[in-house]
LUMDOVO-596947 format. One record per residue: residue in three letters; x, y, z of N, C-alpha, C, O in turn. Coordinates in steps of 0.1 Angstrom, whole numbers. Layout:
N
ala,X,Y,Z,X,Y,Z,X,Y,Z,X,Y,Z
...
END
This chain:
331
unk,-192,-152,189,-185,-145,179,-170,-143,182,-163,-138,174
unk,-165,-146,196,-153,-143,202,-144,-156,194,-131,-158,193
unk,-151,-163,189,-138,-177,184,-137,-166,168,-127,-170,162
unk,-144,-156,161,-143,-155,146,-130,-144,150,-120,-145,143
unk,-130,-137,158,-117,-129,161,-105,-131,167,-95,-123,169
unk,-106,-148,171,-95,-152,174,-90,-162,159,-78,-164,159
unk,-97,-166,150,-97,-167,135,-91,-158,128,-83,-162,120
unk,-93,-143,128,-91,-130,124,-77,-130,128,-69,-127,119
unk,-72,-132,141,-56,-132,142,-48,-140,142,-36,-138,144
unk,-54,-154,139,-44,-161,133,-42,-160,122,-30,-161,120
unk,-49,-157,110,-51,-157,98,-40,-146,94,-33,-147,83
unk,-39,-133,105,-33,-120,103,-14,-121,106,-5,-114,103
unk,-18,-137,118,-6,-137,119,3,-146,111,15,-145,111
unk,-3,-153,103,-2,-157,87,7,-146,80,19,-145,78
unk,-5,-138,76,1,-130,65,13,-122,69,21,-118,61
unk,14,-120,85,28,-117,89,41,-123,90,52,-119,92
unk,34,-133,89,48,-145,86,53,-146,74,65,-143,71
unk,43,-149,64,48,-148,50,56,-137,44,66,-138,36
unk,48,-123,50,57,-109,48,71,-111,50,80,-110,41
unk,71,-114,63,84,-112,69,96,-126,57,108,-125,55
unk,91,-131,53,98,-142,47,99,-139,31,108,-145,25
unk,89,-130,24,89,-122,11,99,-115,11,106,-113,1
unk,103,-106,28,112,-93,26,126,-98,24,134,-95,15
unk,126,-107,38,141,-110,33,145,-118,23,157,-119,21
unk,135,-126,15,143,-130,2,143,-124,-11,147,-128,-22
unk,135,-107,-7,138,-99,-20,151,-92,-15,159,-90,-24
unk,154,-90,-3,164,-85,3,179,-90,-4,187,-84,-10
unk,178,-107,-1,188,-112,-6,189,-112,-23,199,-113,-31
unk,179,-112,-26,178,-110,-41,183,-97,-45,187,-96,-57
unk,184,-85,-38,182,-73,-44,197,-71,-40,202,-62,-45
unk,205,-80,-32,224,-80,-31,226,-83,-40,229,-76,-49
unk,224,-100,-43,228,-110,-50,230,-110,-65,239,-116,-72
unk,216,-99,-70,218,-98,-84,216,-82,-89,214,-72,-82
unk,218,-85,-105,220,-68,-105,207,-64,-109,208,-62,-121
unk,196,-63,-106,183,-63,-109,179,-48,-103,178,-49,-91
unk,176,-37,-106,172,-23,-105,165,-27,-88,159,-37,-87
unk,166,-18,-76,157,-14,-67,144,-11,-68,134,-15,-62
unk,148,-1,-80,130,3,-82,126,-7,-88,114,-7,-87
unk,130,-19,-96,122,-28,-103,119,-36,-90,107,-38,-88
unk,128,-43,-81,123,-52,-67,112,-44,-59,100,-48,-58
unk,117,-34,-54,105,-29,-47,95,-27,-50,85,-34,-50
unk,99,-12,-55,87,-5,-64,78,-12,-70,66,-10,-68
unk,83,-23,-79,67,-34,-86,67,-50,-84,56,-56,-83
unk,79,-56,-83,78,-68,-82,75,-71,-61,66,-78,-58
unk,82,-65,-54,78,-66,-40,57,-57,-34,47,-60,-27
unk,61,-46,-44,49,-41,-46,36,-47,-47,25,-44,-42
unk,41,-59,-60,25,-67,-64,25,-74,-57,14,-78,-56
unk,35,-78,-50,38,-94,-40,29,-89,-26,19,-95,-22
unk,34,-81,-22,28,-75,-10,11,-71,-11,3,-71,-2
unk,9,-67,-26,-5,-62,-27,-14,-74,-29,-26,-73,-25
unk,-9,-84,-33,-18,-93,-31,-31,-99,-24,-40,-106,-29
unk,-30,-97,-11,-38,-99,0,-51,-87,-7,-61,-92,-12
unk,-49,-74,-7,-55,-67,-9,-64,-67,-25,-75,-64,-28
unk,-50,-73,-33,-60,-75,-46,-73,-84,-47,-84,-82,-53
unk,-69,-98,-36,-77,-112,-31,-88,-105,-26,-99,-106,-31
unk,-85,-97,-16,-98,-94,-4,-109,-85,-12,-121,-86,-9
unk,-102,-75,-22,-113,-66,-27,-122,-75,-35,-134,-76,-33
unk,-114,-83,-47,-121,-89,-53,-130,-100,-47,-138,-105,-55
unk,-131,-105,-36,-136,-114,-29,-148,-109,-25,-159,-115,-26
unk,-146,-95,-19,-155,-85,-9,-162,-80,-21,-173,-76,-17
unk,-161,-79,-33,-168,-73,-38,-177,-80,-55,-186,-75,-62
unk,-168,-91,-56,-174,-103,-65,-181,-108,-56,-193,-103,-57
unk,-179,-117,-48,-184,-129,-38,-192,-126,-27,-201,-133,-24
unk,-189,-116,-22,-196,-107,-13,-208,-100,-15,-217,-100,-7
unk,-207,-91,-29,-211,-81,-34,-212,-66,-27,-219,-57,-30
unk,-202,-65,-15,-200,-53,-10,-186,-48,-13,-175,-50,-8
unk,-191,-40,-25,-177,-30,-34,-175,-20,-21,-163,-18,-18
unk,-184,-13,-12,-179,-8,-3,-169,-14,8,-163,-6,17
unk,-167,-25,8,-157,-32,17,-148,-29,11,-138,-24,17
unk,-146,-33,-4,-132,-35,-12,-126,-22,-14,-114,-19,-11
unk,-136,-14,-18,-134,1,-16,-120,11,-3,-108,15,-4
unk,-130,9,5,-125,9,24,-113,6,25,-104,13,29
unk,-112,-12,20,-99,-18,21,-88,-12,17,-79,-9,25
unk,-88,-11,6,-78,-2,-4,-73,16,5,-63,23,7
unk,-82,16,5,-81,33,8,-75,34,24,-66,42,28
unk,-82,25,34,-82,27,48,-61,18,44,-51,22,51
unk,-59,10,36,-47,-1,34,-35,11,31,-24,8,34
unk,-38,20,26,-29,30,16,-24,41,29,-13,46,32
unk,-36,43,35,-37,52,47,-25,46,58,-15,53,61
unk,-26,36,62,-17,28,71,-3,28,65,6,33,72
unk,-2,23,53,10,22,45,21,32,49,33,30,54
unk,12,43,45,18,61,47,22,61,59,34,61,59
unk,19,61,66,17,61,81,31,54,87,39,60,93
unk,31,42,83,40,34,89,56,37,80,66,37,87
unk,56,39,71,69,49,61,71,59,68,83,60,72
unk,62,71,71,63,85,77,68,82,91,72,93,96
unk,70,66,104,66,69,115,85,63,113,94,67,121
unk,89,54,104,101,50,103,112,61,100,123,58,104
unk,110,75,94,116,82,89,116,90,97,126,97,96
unk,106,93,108,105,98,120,118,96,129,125,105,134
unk,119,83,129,124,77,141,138,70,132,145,61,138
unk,141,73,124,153,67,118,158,78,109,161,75,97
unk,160,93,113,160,101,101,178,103,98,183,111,89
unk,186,96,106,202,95,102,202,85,89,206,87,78
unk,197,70,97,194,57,87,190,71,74,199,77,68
unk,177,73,73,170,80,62,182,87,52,184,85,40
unk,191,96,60,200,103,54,210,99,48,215,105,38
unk,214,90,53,226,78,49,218,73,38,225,72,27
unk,206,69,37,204,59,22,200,67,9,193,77,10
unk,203,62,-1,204,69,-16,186,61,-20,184,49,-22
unk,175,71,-19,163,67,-24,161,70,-38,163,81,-42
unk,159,64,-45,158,67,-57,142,78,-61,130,78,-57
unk,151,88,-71,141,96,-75,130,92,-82,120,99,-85
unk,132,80,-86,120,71,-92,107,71,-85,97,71,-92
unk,109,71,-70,98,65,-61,91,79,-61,79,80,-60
unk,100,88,-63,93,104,-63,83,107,-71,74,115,-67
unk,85,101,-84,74,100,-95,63,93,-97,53,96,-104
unk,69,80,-87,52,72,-84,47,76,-71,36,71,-68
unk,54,85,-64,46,92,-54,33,107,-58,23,109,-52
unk,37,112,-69,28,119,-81,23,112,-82,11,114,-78
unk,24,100,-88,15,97,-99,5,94,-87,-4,102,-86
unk,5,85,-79,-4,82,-65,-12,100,-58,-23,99,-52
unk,-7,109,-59,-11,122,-55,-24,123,-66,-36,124,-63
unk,-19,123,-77,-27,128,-86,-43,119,-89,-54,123,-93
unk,-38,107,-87,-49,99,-85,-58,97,-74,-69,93,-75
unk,-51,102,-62,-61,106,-50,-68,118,-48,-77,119,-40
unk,-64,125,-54,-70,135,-57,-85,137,-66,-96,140,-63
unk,-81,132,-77,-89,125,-84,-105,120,-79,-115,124,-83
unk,-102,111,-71,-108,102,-60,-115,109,-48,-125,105,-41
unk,-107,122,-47,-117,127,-40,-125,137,-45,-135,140,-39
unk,-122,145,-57,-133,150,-63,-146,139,-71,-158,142,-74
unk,-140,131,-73,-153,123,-79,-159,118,-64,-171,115,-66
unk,-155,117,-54,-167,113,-35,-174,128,-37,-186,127,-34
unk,-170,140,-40,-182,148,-37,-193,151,-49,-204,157,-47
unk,-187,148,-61,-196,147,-72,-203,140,-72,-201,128,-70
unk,-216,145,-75,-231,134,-73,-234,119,-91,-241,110,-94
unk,-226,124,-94,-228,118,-108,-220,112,-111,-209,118,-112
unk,-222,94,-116,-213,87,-120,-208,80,-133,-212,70,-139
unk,-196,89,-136,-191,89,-153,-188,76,-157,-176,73,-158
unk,-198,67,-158,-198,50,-165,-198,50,-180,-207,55,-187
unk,-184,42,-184,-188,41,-199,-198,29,-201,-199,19,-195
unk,-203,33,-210,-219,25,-215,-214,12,-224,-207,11,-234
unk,-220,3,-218,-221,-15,-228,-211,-17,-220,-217,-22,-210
unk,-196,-15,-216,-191,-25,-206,-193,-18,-193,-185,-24,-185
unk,-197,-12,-188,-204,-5,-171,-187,-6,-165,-185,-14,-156
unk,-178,0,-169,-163,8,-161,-164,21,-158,-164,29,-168
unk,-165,25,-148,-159,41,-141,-149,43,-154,-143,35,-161
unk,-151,60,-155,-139,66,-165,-130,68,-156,-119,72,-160
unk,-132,67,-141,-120,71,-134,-110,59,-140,-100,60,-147
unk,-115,46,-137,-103,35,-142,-96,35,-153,-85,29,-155
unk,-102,44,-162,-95,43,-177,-80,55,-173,-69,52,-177
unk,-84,67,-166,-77,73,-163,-68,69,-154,-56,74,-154
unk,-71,63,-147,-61,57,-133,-49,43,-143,-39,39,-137
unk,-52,39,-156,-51,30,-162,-34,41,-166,-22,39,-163
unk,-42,54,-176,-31,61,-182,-22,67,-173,-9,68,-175
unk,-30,71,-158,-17,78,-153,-9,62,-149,2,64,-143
unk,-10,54,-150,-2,43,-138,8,40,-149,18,34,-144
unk,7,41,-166,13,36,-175,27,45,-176,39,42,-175
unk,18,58,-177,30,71,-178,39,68,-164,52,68,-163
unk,34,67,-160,46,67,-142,55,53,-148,67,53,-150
unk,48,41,-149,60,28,-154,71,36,-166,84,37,-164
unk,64,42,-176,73,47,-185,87,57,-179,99,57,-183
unk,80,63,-171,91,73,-167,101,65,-153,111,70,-147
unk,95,54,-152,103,48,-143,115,39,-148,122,33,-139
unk,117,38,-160,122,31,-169,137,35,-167,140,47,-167
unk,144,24,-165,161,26,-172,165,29,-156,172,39,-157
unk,164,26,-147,172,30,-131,184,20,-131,184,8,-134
unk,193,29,-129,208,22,-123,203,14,-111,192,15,-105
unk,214,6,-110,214,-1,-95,216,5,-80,227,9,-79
unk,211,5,-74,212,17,-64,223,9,-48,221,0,-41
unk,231,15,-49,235,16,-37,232,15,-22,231,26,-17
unk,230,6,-13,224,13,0,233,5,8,241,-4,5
unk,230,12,21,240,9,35,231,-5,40,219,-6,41
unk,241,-16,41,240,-27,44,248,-41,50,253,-48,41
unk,250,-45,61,254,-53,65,249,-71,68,253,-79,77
unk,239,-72,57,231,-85,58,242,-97,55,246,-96,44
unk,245,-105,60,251,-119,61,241,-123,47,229,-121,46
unk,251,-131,34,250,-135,25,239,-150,26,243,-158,35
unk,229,-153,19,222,-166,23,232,-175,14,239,-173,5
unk,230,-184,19,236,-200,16,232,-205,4,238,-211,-5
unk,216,-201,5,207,-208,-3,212,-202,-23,218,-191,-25
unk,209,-209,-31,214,-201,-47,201,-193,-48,191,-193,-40
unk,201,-184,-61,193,-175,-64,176,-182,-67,165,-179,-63
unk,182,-194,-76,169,-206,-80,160,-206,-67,148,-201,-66
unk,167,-213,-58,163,-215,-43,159,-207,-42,147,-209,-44
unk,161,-193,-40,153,-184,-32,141,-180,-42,130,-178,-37
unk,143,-179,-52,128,-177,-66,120,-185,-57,113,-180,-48
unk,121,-196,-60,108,-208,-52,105,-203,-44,94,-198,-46
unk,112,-201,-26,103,-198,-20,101,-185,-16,97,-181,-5
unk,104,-178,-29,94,-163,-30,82,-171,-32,73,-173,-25
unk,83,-174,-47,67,-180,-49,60,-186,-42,48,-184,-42
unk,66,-198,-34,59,-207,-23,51,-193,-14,38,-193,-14
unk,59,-184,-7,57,-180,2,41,-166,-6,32,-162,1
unk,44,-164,-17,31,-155,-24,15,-166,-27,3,-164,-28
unk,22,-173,-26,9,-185,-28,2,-185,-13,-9,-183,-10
unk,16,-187,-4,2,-184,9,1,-174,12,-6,-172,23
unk,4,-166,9,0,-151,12,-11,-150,6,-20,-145,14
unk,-18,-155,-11,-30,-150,-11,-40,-162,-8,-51,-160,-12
unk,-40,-172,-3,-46,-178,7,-49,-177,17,-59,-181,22
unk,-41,-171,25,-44,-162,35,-54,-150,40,-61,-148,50
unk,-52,-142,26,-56,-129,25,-70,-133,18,-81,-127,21
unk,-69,-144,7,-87,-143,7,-97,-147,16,-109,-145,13
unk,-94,-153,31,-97,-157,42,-104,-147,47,-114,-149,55
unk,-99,-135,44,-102,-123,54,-112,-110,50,-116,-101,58
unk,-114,-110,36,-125,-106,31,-139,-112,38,-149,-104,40
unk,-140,-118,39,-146,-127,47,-152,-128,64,-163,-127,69
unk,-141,-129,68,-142,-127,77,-148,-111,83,-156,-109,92
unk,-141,-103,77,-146,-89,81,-158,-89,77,-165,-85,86
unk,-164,-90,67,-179,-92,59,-187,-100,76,-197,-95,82
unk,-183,-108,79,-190,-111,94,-188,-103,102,-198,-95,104
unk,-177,-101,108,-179,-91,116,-187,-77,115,-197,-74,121
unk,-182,-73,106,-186,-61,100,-208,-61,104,-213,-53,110
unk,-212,-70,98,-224,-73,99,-230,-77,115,-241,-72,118
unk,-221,-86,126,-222,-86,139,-227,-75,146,-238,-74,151
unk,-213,-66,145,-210,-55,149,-220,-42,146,-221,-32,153
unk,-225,-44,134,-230,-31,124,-224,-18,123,-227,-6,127
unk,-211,-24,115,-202,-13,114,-204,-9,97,-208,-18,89
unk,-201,6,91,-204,8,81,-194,0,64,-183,3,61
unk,-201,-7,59,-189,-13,47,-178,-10,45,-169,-18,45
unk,-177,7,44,-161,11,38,-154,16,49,-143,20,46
unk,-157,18,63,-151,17,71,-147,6,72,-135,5,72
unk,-156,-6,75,-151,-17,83,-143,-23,76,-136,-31,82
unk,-140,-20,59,-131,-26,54,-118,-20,59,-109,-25,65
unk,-119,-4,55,-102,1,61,-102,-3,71,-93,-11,72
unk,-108,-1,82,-105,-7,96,-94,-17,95,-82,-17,97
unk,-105,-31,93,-107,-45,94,-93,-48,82,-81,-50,83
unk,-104,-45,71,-94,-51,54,-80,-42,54,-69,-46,52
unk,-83,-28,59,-70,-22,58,-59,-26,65,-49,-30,59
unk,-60,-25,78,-54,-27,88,-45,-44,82,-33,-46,81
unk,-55,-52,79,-49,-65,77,-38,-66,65,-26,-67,65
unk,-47,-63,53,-40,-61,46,-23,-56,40,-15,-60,31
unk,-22,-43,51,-15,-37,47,3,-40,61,13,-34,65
unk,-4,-52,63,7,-61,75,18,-62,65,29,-58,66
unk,13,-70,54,28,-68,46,35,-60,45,44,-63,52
unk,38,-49,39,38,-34,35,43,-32,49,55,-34,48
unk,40,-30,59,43,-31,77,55,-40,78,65,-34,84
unk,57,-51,74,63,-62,83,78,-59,74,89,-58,79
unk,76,-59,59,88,-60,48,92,-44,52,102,-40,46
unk,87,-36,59,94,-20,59,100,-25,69,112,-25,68
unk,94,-30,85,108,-27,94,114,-42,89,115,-45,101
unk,117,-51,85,127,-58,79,137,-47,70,149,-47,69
unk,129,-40,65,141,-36,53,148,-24,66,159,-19,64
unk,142,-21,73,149,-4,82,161,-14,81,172,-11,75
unk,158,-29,92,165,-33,103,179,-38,93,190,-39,98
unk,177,-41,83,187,-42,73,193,-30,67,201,-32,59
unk,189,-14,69,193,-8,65,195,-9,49,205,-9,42
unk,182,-11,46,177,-11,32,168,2,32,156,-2,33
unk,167,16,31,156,22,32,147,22,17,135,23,14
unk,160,21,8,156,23,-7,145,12,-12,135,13,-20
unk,149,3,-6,141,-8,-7,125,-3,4,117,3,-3
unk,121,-4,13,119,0,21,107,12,15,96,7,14
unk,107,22,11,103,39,6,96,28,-7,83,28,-7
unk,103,20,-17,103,16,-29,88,5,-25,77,4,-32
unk,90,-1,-15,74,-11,-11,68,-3,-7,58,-5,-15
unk,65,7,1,54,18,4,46,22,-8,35,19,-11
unk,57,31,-17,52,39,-27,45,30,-40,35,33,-46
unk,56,17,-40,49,10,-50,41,5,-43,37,17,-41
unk,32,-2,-36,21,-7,-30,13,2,-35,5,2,-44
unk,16,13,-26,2,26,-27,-6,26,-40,-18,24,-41
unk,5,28,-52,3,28,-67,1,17,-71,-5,18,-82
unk,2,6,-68,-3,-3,-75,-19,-8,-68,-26,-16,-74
unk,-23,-4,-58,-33,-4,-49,-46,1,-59,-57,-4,-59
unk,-41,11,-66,-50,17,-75,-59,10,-90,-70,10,-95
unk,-41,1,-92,-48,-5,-105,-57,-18,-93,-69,-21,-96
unk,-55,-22,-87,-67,-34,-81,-78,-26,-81,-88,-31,-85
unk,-80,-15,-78,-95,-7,-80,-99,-11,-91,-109,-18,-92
unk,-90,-6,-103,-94,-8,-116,-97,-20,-120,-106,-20,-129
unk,-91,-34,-113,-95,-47,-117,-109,-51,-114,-118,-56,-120
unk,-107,-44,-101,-125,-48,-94,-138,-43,-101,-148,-49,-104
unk,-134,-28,-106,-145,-19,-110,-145,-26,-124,-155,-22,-131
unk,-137,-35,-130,-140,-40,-144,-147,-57,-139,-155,-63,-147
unk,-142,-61,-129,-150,-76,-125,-162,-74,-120,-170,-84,-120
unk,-168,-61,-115,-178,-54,-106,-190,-52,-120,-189,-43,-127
unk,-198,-59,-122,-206,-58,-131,-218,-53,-125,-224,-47,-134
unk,-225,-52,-115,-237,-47,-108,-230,-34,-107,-241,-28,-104
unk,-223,-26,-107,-221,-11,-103,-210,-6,-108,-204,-9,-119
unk,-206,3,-98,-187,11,-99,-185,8,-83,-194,7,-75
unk,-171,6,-82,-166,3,-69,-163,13,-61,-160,11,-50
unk,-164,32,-70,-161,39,-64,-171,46,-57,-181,49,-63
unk,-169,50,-41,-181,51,-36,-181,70,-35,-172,77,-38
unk,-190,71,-32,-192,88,-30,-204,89,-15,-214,96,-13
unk,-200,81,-7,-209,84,6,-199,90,19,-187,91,20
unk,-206,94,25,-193,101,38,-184,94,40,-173,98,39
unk,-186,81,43,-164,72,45,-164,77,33,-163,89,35
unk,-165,75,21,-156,75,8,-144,90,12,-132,90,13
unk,-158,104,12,-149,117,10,-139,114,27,-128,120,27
unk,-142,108,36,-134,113,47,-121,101,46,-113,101,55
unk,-120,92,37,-111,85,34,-104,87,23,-92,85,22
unk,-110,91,16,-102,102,5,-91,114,11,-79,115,8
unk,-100,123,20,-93,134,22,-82,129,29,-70,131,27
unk,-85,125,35,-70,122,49,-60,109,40,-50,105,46
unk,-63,106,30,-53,96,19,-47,110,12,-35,111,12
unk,-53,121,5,-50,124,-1,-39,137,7,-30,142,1
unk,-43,139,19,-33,148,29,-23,144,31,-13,152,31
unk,-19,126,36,-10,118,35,-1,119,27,10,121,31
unk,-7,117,10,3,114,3,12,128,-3,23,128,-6
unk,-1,141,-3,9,156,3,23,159,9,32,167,5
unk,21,149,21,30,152,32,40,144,29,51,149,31
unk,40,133,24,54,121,19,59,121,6,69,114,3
unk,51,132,-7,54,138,-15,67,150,-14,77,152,-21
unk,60,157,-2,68,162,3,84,165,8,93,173,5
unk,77,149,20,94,143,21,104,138,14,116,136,16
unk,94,134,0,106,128,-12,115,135,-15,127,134,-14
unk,103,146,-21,112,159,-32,122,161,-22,133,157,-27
unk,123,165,-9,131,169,-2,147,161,-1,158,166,-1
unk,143,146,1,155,139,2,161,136,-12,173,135,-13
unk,150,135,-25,155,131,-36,164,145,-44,173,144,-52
unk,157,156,-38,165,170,-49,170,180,-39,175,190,-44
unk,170,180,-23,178,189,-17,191,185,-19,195,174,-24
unk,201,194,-13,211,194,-17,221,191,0,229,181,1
unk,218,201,12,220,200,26,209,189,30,198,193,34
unk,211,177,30,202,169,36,206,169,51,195,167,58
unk,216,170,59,213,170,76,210,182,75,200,179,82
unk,209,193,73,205,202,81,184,198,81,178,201,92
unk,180,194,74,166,189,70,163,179,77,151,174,75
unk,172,172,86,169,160,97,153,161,104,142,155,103
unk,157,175,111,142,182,117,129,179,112,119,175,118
unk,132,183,97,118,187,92,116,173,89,104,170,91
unk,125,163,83,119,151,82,114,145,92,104,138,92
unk,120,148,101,112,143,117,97,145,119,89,137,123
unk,96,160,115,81,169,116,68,160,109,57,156,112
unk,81,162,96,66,153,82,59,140,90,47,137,92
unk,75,131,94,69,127,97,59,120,109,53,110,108
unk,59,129,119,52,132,130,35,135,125,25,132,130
unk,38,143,113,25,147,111,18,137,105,7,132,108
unk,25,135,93,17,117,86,11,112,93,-1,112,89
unk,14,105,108,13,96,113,0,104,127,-8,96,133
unk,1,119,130,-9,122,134,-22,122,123,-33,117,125
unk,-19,126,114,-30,128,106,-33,111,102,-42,111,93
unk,-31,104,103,-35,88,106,-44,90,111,-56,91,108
unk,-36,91,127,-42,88,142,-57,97,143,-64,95,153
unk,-59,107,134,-72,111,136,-80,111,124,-89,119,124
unk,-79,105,113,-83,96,107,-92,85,114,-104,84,112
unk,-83,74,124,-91,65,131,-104,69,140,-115,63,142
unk,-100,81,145,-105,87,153,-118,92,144,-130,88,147
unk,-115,99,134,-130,98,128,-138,92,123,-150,93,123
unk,-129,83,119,-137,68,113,-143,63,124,-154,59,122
unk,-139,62,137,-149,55,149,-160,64,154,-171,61,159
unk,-155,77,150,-164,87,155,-180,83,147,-191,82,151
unk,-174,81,134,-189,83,123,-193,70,124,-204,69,118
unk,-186,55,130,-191,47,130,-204,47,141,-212,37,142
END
């Protein structure tokens, strides 16, 4: 079984290649043209990066038939996301102060609060609100309206400013469209590889579905989201940067929604112990980076607040680290 995890990291080192080559040509696109931040990040870098994760749930849970993997994926993928945003702002909180984040990202950080929340009161409720003749969770129809209202209010963003010293590409704007696309094509060839593969492992090992997906699916998955954030620090792009976190997270939700409508044997939403203890510590997460928004988007003394940005994000990133810690515990 030692050659399927040396499979597992090439495949992983894949999707980190592609990342890294998605970032910098939204990067150059987001100089080059006058196209909104929140529209590159926030949703177009957003879906690009989610992809892996849209591939794997539906894979893990069409082809597979374990919605608990796809489930896992998503939730344990969203967990990491946070994590790795809170550990940059940590450790970059001048960069942080210096860049103009748009208050946009603040609003799809709600909208993401409110839906995890959500999510975790339906893990401890015994009863599952299925509409009848097409078998959908009413959570999806709801996850459907809040994700609409947040596009709506996201609407009309000026072009945002940020601190930047990136050397101009050679290549024209056409050029670089292509191998965005080129480079999203293998990204979800890559990423449907690996539903898969964790579904072995997972079974090897006898590790539980929606763990082994956040584990396994999360951890992989969410390499994009990972690799395009320290590209964007290292360009001192944070707007860009905050704008792939938050949008990922949020659009993480509607792939629930896609699955739980392709998912015709059940609901994809689970209510067993991973569900609530992956719930809670997502939904503590996105608390804490809600937090840090309001603060940078509507305070007024932002250095004197360096500290506490430091703190949040110290704690995000503990409150991770014992996350894993329970998830191996209960495994």
């Amino acid at each position: 079984m030692w050659w399927l995890i040396i499979v597992y990291l090439v495949v992983t080192a894949l999707v980190i290649f592609c990342a890294v080559s998605l970032s910098s040509i939204l990067d150059q696109l987001d100089k080059r043209t006058k196209i909104s931040s929140v529209f590159l990040g926030g949703l177009v870098l957003a879906v690009v990066t989610s992809l892996p994760d849209l591939f794997t749930a539906i894979s893990s849970a069409i082809f597979i038939k374990q919605p608990s993997l796809a489930f896992g994926g998503i939730l344990g993928g969203n967990i990491i996301n946070l994590a790795i945003l809170a550990f940059f702002i940590a450790m970059s909180t001048k960069l942080f102060l210096e860049s103009n984040v748009s208050k946009k990202f603040f609003i799809t950080t709600i909208a993401s609060l409110i839906i995890s929340v959500l999510l975790l009161i339906n893990a401890f409720i015994p009863t599952s609100f299925v509409i009848p003749g097409i078998n959908v969770n009413s959570i999806s129809i709801i996850i459907v309206a809040i994700y609409t209202v947040m596009l709506l209010l996201n609407r009309g963003e000026e072009k945002a400013h940020t601190v930047d010293t990136l050397v101009v590409s050679k290549y024209s704007v056409k050029t670089l469209v292509l191998f965005f696309v080129l480079c999203a094509i293998a990204l979800i060839l890559c990423s449907t590889g690996l539903s898969f593969i964790t579904n072995v492992l997972s079974d090897y090992y006898m590790i539980d579905k929606s763990l082994s997906g956040a584990l396994f699916l999360g951890l992989a998955t969410a390499l994009p989201e990972i690799v395009t954030t320290i590209v964007f620090i290292k360009k001192k792009n944070f707007n860009l940067a905050v704008g792939s976190i938050v949008g990922s997270v949020a659009f993480n939700w509607m792939i629930l929604v896609i699955v739980d409508i392709l998912f015709i044997d059940g609901t994809i939403f689970m209510k067993d112990l991973s569900a609530q203890v992956l719930t809670g510590f997502l939904t503590a997460a996105i608390v804490l980076i809600s937090i840090t928004l309001s603060l940078k988007c509507f305070a007024k003394k932002q250095e004197s607040l360096r500290w506490l940005y430091f703190s949040l994000g110290v704690a995000i990133v503990s409150l991770t680290l014992a996350y894993l810690v329970t998830a191996f515990y209960i495994l």
